[in-house]
C-alpha positions as CSV (number, residue, x, y, z in Angstrom):
1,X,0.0,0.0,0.0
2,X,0.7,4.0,-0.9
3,X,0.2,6.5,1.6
4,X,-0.3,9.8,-0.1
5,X,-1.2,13.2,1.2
6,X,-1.6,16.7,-1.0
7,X,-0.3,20.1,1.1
8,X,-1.5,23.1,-1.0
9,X,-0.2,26.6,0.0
10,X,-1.5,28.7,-2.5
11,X,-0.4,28.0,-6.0
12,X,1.9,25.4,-4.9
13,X,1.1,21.5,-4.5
14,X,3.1,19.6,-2.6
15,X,2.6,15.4,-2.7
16,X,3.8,13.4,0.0
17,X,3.9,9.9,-0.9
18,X,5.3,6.6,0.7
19,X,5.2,2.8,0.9
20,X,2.5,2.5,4.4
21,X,4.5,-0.1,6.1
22,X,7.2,3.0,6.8
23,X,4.6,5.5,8.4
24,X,6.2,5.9,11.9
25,X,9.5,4.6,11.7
26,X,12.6,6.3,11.7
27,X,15.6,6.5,9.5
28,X,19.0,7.1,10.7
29,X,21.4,8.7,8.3
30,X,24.7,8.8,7.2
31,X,25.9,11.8,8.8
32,X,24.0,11.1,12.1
33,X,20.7,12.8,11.3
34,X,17.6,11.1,11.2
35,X,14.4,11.4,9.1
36,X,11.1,10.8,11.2
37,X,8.6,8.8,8.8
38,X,5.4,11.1,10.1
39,X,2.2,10.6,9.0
40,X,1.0,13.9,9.8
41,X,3.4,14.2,6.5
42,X,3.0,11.3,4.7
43,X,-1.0,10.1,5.4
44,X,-4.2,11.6,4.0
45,X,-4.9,8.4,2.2
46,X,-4.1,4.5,0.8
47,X,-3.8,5.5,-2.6
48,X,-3.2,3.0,-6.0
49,X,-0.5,3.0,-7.9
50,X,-2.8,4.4,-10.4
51,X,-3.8,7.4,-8.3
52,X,-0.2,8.3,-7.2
53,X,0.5,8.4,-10.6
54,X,-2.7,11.1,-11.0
55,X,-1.5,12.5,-8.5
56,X,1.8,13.2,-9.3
57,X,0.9,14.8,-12.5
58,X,-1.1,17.4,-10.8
59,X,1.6,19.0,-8.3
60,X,4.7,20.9,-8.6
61,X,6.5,19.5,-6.4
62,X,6.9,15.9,-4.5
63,X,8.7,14.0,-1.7
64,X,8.4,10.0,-2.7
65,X,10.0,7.6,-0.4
66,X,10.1,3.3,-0.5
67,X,10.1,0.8,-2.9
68,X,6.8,0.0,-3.6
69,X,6.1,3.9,-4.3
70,X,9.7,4.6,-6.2
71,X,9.1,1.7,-8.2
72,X,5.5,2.8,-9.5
73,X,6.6,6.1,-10.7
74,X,9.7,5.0,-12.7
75,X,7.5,2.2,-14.1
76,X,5.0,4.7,-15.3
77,X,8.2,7.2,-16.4
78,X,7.2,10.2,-13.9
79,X,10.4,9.6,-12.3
80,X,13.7,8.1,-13.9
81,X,16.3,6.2,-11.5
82,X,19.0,8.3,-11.6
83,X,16.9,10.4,-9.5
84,X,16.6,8.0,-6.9
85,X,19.1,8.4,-3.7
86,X,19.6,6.0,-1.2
87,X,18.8,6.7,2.8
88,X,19.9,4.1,4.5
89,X,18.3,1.1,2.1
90,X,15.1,2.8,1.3
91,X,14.6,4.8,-1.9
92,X,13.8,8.4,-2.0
93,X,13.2,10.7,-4.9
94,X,11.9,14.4,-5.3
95,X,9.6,15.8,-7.9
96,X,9.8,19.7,-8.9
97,X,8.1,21.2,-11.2
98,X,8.7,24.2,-13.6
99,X,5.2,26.2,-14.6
């Protein structure tokens, strides 16, 4: 499962989306920081791969993390691999948009 959720401030769109089984857990970086999985963040809904696709058209920007959610959007070409970084064994990619 997807967990997606759309932040609007004003113009802007921002999707948050990420592989459900993360929600809550932490990540501990390389250089000692760590990246809190929140779903305050992350969670508005389950969505399909379909609709995080849909999704990901209409925003101008995006935060993607895991592999379930990575692999849907190189698979439907929003997203190319090289774009993928690595924290710590789980995928993560951003989305920005020029309008």
């Amino acid at each position: 499962m997807i967990s997606a959720k759309i932040h609007k401030n004003g113009r802007e769109i921002l999707l948050a989306a990420c592989d459900s089984i993360l929600l809550g857990k932490t990540i501990n970086l390389e250089n000692g920081a760590k990246l809190k999985i929140s779903e305050s963040f992350y969670k508005e809904k389950e969505v399909s791969k379909k609709e995080l696709i849909e999704d990901a058209k209409n925003c101008t920007t995006a935060n993607f993390l895991g592999k379930e959610t990575i692999s849907a959007l190189i698979e439907s070409g929003t997203i190319n691999k090289e774009s993928v970084m690595d924290l710590n064994g789980i995928p993560h990619s951003q989305l920005y948009k020029m309008i």
